[in-house]
C-alpha positions in Angstrom: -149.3 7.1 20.7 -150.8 10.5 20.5 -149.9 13.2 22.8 -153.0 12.6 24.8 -153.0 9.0 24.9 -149.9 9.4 26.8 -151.3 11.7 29.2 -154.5 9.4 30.0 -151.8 6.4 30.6 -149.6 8.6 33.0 -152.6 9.7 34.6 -154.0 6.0 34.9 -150.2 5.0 36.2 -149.0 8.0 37.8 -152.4 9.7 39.3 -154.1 9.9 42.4 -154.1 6.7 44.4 -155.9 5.9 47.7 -153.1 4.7 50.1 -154.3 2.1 52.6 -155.4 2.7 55.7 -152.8 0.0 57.6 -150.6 -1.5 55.8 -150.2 -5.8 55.6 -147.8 -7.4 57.9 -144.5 -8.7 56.0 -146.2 -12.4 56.2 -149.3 -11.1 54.4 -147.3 -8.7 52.1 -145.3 -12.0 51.4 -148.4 -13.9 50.3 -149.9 -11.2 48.0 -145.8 -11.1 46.7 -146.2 -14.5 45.6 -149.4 -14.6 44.2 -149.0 -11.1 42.3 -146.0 -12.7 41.1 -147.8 -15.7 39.8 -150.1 -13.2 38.2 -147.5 -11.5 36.7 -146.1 -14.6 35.2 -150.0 -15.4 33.4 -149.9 -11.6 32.3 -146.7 -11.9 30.1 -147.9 -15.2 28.4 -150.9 -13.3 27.9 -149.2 -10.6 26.4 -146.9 -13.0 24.3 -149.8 -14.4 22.8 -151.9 -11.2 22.1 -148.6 -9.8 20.3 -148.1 -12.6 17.9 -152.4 -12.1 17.3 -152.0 -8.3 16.5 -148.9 -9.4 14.6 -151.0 -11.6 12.7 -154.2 -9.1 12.2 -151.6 -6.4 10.9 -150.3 -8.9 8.8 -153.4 -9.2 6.8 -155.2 -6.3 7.5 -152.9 -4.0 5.8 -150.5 -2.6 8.4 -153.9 -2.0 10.7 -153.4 -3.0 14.0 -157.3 -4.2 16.0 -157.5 -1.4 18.3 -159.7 -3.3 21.4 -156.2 -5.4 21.2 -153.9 -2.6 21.6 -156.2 -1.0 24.4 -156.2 -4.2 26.2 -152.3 -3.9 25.7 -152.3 -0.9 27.3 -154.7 -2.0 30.2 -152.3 -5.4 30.4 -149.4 -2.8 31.0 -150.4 -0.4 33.6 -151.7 -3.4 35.2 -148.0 -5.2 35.2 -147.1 -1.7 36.1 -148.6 -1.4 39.0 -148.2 -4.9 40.1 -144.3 -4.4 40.1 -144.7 -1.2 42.0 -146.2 -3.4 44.8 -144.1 -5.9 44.3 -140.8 -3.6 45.1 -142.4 -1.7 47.9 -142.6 1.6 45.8 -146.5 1.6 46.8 -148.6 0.3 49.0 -151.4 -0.1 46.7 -152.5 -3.6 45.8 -153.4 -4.0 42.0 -156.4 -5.1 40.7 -158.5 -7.5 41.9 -157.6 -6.1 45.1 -158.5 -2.2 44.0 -160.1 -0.9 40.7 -159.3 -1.6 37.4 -158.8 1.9 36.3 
C-alpha cells in the first residue's frame, strides 16, 4: 500500500467524526452490541470468502490481484474497524448502516 493509500485509510478510520448528540441507554447500547456483533460475524465470512477469490484471481492472473476486491477489502476493514470501536466503548459512533459509509 502506497504512502497515500495509507493516509486516505487513516483519514477514513482516524478522521473527523460526528459524536452523537445523546448517547443510547446501556439496554439500547446492548442491542446494537449484539446485532453489530452478528454483523461482525457475516463480515469475516465475507472476508474469508473474498480472500480465497483474490487468491484464486492472482493465482491465474499472473500475481495480479482484482483491484475493486482489494478496495472492497479495505472498505470491509475500516468497516470492522469501526464496528469494534463501538463495540468496546472507544466511540460513540454507530457504524454503518447507522452513519455513512465513508
Amino acid at each position: 500500500m502506497s504512502s497515500s493509500d495509507e493516509d486516505k485509510v487513516s483519514g477514513r478510520l482516524n478522521g473527523e467524526q460526528t459524536e452523537p448528540d445523546k448517547t443510547d441507554s446501556l439496554l439500547e447500547r446492548l442491542l446494537y452490541m449484539i446485532l453489530i456483533a452478528i454483523m461482525i460475524s457475516v463480515a469475516q465470512t465475507v472476508l474469508g470468502v473474498i480472500t480465497v477469490i483474490q487468491f484464486v484471481i492472482m493465482l491465474v492472473n499472473n500475481k495480479h490481484p482484482n483491484d475493486r476486491l482489494a478496495e472492497f477489502g479495505t472498505d470491509l476493514g475500516i468497516w470492522i474497524a469501526k464496528a469494534a470501536r463501538y463495540q468496546t466503548a472507544a466511540s460513540n459512533v454507530k457504524p454503518w448502516p447507522w452513519t455513512e459509509l465513508d
